[in-house]
MARPABA-638273 format. One line per 3 residues: number of its first residue (from 1); their letters; for each residue x, y negated, z of C-alpha. Coordinates in pm, whole numbers. Layout:
N
NUM) a) X,Y,Z | ...
***
This chain:
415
1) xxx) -2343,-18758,8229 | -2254,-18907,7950 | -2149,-18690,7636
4) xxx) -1874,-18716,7314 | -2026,-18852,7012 | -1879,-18561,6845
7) xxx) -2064,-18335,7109 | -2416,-18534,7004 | -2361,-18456,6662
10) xxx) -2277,-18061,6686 | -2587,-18094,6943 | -2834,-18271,6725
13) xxx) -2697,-18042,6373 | -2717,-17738,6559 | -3104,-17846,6682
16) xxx) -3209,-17935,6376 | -3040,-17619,6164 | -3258,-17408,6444
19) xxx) -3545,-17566,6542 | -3642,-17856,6221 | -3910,-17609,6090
22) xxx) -4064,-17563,6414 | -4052,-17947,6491 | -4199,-18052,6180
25) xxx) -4487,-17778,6216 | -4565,-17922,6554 | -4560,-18296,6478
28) xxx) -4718,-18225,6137 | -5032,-18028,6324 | -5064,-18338,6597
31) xxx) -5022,-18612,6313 | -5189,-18528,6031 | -4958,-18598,5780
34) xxx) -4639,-18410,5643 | -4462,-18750,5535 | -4519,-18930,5828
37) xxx) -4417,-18609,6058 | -4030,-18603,5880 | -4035,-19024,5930
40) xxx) -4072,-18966,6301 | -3857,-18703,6355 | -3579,-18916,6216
43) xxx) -3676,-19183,6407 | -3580,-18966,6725 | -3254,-18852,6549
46) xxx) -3195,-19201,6532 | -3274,-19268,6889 | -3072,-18962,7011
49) xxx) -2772,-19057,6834 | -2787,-19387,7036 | -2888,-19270,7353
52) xxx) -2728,-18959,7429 | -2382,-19065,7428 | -2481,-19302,7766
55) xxx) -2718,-19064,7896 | -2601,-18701,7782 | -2710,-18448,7602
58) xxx) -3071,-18301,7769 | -3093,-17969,7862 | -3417,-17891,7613
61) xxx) -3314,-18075,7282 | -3575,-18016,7075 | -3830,-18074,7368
64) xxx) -3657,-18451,7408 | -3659,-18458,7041 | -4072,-18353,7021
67) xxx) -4172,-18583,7244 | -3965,-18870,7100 | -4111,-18793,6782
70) xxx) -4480,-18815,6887 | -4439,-19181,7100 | -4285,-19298,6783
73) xxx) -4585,-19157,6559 | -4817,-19350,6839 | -4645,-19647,6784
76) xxx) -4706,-19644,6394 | -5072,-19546,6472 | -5097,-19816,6717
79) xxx) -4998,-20099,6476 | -5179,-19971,6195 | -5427,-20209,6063
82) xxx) -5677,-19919,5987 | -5644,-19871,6394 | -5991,-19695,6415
85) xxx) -5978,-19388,6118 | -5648,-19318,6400 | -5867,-19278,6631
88) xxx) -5858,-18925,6613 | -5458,-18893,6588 | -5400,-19108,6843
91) xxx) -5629,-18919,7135 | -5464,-18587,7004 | -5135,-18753,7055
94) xxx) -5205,-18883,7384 | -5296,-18557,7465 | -5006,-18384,7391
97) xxx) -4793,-18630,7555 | -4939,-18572,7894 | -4937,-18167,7816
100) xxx) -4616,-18121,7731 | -4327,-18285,7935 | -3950,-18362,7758
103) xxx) -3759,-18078,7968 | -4004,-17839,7852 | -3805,-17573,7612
106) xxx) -4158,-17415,7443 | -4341,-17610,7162 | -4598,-17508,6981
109) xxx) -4532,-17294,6695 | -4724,-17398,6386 | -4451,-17244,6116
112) xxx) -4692,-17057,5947 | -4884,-17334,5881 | -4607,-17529,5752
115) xxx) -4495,-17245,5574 | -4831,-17227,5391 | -4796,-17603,5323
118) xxx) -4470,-17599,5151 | -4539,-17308,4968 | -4894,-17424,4818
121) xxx) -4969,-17377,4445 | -4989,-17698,4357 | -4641,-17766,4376
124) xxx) -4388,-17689,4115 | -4197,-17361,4168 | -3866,-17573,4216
127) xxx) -4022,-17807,4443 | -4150,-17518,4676 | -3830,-17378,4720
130) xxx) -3630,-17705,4806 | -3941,-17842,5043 | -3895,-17497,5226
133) xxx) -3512,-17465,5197 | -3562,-17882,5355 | -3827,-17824,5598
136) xxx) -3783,-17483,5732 | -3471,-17368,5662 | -3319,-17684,5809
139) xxx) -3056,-17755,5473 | -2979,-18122,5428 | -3068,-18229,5071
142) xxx) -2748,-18244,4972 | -2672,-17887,5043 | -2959,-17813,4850
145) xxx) -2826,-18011,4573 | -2533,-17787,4555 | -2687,-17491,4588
148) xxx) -2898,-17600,4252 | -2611,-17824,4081 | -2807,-18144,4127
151) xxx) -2722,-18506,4242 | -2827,-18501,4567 | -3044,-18828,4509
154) xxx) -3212,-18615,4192 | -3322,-18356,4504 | -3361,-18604,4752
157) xxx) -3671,-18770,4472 | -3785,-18376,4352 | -3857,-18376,4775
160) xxx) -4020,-18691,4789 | -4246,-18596,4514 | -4349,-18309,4675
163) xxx) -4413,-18504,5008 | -4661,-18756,4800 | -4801,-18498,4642
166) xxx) -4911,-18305,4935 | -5031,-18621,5111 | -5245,-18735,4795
169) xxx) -5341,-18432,4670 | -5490,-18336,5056 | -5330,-18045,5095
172) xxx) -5429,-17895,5414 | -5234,-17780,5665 | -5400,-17453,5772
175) xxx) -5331,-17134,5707 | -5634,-17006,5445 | -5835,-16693,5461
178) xxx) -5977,-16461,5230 | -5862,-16389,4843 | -5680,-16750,4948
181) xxx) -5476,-16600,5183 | -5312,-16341,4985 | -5256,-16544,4704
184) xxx) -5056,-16804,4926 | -4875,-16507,5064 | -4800,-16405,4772
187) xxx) -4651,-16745,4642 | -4440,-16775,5008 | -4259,-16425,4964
190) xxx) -4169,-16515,4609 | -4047,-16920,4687 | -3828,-16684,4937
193) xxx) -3714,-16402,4719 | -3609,-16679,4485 | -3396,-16859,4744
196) xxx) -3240,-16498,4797 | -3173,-16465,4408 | -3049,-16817,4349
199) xxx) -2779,-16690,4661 | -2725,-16367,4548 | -2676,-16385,4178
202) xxx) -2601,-16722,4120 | -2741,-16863,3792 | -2492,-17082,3727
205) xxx) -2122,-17193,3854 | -1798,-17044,3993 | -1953,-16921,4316
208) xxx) -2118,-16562,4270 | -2280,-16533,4611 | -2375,-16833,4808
211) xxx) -2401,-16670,5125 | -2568,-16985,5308 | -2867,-16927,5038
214) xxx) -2848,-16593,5087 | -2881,-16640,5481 | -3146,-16921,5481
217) xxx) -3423,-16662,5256 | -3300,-16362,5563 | -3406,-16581,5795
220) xxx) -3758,-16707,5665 | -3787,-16352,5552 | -3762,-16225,5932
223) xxx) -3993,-16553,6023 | -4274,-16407,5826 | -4307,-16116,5964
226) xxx) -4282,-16213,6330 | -4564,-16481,6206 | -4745,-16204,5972
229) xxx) -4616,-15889,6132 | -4995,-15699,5999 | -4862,-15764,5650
232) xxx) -4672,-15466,5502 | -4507,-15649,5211 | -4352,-15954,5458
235) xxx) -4129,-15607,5583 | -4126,-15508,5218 | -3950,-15820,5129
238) xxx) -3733,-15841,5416 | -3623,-15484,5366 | -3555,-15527,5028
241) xxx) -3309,-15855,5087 | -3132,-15662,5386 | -3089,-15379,5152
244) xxx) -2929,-15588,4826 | -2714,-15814,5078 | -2593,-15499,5227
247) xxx) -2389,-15427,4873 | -2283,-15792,4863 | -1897,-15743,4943
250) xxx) -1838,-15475,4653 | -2043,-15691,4398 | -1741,-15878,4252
253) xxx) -1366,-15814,4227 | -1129,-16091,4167 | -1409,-16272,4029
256) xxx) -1583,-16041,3778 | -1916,-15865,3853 | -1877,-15490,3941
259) xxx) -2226,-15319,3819 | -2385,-15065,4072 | -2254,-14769,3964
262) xxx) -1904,-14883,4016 | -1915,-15035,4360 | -1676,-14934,4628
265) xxx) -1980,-14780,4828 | -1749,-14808,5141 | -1786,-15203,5128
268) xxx) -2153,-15188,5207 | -2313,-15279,5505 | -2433,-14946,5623
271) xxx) -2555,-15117,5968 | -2785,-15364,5728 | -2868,-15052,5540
274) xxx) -3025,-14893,5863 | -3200,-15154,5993 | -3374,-15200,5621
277) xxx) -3452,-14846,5612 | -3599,-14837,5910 | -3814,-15150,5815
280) xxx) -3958,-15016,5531 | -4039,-14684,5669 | -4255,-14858,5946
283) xxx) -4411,-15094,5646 | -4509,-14759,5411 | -4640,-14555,5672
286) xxx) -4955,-14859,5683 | -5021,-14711,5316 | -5062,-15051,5169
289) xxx) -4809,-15038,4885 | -4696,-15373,4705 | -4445,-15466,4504
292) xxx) -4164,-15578,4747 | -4184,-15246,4948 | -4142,-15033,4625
295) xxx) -3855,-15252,4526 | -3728,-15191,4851 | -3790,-14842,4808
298) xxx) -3549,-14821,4478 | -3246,-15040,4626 | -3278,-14783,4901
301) xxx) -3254,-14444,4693 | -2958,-14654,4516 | -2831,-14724,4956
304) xxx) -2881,-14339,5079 | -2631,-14241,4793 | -2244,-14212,4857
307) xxx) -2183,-14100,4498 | -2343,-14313,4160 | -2385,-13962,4000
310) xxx) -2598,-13815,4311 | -2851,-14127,4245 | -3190,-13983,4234
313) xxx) -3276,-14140,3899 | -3649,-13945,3802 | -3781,-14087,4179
316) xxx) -3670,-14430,4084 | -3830,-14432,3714 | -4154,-14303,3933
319) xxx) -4119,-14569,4154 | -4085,-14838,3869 | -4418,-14653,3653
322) xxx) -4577,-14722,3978 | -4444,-15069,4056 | -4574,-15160,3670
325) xxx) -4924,-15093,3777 | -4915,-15295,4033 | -4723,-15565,3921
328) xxx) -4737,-15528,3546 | -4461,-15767,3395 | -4157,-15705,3112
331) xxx) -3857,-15763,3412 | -3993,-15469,3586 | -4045,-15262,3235
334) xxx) -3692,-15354,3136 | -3526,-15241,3498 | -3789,-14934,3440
337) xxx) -3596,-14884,3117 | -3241,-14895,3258 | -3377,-14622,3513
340) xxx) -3502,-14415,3232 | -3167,-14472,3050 | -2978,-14242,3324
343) xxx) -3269,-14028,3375 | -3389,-13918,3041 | -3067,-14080,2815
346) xxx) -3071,-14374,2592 | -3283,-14316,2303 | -3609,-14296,2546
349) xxx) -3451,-14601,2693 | -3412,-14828,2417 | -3749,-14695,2284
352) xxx) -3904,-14893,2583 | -3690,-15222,2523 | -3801,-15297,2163
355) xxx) -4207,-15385,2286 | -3997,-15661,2518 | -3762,-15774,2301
358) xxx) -3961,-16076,2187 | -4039,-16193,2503 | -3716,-16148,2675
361) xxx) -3518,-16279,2397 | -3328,-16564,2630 | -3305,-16329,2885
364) xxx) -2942,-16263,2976 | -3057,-15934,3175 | -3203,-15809,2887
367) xxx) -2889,-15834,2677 | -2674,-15708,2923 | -2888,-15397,3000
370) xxx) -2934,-15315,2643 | -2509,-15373,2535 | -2441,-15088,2809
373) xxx) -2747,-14865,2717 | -2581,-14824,2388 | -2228,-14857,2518
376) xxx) -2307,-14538,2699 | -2481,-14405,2372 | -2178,-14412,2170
379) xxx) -2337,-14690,1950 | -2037,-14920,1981 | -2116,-15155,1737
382) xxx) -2425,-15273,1799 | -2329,-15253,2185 | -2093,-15516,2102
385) xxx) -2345,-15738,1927 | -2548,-15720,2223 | -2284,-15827,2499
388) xxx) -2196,-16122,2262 | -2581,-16221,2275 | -2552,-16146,2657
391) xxx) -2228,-16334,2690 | -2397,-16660,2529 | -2659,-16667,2739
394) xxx) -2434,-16656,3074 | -2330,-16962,3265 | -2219,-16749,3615
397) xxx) -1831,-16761,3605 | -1832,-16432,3753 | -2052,-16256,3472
400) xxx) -1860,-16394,3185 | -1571,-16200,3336 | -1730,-15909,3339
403) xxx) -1875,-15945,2998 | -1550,-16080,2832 | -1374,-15792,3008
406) xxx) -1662,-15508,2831 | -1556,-15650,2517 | -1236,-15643,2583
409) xxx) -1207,-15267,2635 | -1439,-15228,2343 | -1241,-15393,2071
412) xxx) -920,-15183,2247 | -1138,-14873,2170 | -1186,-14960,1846
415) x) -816,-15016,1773
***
């Protein structure tokens, strides 16, 4: 039957959006090489395009697509001039062809692997989050472009970098073990927390939330822990995006940032709220604490709250003392201090930001945090100074709203 070109598009963008991770993972593990496994993959994009319009679009698409794939890889091996070190590719290939017929609709799932691959310390921090945004989320490079305000051929050479690099460099594709394992981890959950971040609080343009960002790091987040479901802090991370997404509708109004504590509370996703709590509950109850479960933990005293002033402020300062022994760093000692600002006032507060001032001193955050610490204090003046520092360092349209519109109402107090 044969099918609408428009028809083999949607079918072949809707594939690939769903299935690319688990495509490359599976060609990738049969191949032996990363590069090679994308190359071949087109190839059978290339060969659907052209063939299902005559001979309509199969019932298991990514099967057709798999097996397409691999007869294309044999072909490469096959005219190789270094025909024998294939050897081993080849038979493994062979293998899998006559395992796994085209209208199957299972494939093997080597995610985590690829996961692991994309993720590996070797690449640059940028580069891990593009080659996972590329490989498993299923972006095209030019979306990832946008999402990072880059020419799309700028991205589309960051990726091929990072392809070489893996190839030369032998990175294996294996999941590792030991100290090596939680260390990789480690560097996954942050590559997707960062994707999250880079949705949710956009670090530059007129777009505050990028909700397609914001959607690709839910759904490696839920991928990890259906692939690592005996590590607590895979739930701790996905609780903890489910939980800040959940407030994402009262975050801005007509284009300026609205800080927590004055949200419309009746904008949040209290269905996303439940299903994080209940997450995280399951996660702490293994009595394996990490840092993404007690982050969790705070944006959910912040969720159980219908008022700002019910906020249980002392827990969340205890949660953040704990948090900095675990994961000692100034971004978690300067969100410690904000805590400590509403639980214990401002002096205590800003007694705690002066040991991080140095090293946060081109941190926007830090500004910001500090201008309404002593905005609150009374300490107008030097509140000021501090949201012009902040407002300097902002390039998010929807921030320099907000911070034009605090120093608005400041210089009106004044009058």
């Amino acid at each position: 039957m044969r099918s609408a070109p428009d028809a083999v598009h949607t079918a072949i963008d809707y594939t690939l959006r769903q299935d690319r991770g688990r495509l490359i993972a599976a060609l990738t593990a049969a191949i032996g090489d990363f590069g090679l496994a994308e190359e071949c993959l087109q190839d059978a994009i290339e060969v659907a395009l052209e063939k299902w319009p005559d001979s309509g679009i199969p019932k298991s698409r990514r099967g057709w697509l798999l097996q397409v794939a691999r007869r294309k890889a044999l072909d490469r091996f096959r005219r190789a001039k270094n025909l024998k070190e294939k050897s081993a590719q080849i038979a493994v290939l062979e293998q899998a062809e006559a395992d796994a017929p085209a209208d199957t609709h299972d494939i093997p799932d080597h995610r985590l692997r690829l996961i692991f691959t994309c993720c590996h310390p070797a690449l640059d921090e940028k580069s891990r989050v593009a080659l996972t945004l590329r490989t498993l989320g299923g972006l095209t490079t030019e979306e990832i472009a946008h999402a990072y305000l880059d020419k799309p051929a700028t991205m589309g050479q960051r990726l091929a970098r990072a392809r070489r690099k893996i190839s030369k460099a032998g990175i294996p594709f294996e999941i590792p073990d030991g100290e090596a394992l939680e260390e990789r981890i480690n560097s996954v959950l942050s590559v997707i927390y960062l994707i999250f971040n880079e949705g949710y609080a956009a670090s530059s343009g007129a777009a505050p939330i990028r909700i397609d960002l914001c959607e690709e790091a839910i759904f490696l987040a839920r991928l990890m822990l259906r692939l690592c479901p005996d590590v607590p802090e895979t739930a701790g991370l996905l609780a903890l995006i489910l939980l800040t997404h959940a407030r994402r509708k009262a975050r801005y109004l007509n284009g300026a940032y609205v800080p927590l504590d004055q949200q419309d509370r009746r904008l949040w996703d209290r269905k996303r709220i439940t299903e994080a709590q209940a997450i995280l509950e399951k996660a702490m109850k293994r009595g394996q604490v990490g840092a993404c479960q007690l982050q969790a933990a705070i944006a959910a005293l912040h969720c159980e709250t219908k008022h700002t002033e019910d906020t249980d402020w002392p827990q969340i300062v205890a949660l953040y003392r704990l948090m900095e022994q675990i994961a000692p760093n100034d971004i978690v000692r300067l969100n410690m201090a904000v805590a400590v600002s509403y639980a214990q006032g401002a002096e205590p507060a800003l007694e705690l930001l002066e040991p991080i001032a140095e090293s946060l001193k081109n941190y926007q955050p830090y500004f910001a945090a500090k201008a309404d610490i002593l905005r609150r204090a009374g300490r107008d003046q030097e509140a000021i100074q501090a949201y012009g520092y902040a407002l300097d360092l902002t390039a998010a349209d929807g921030d320099k709203a907000f911070l034009k519109q605090r120093l608005e109402q400041m210089a009106q107090k004044d009058t």
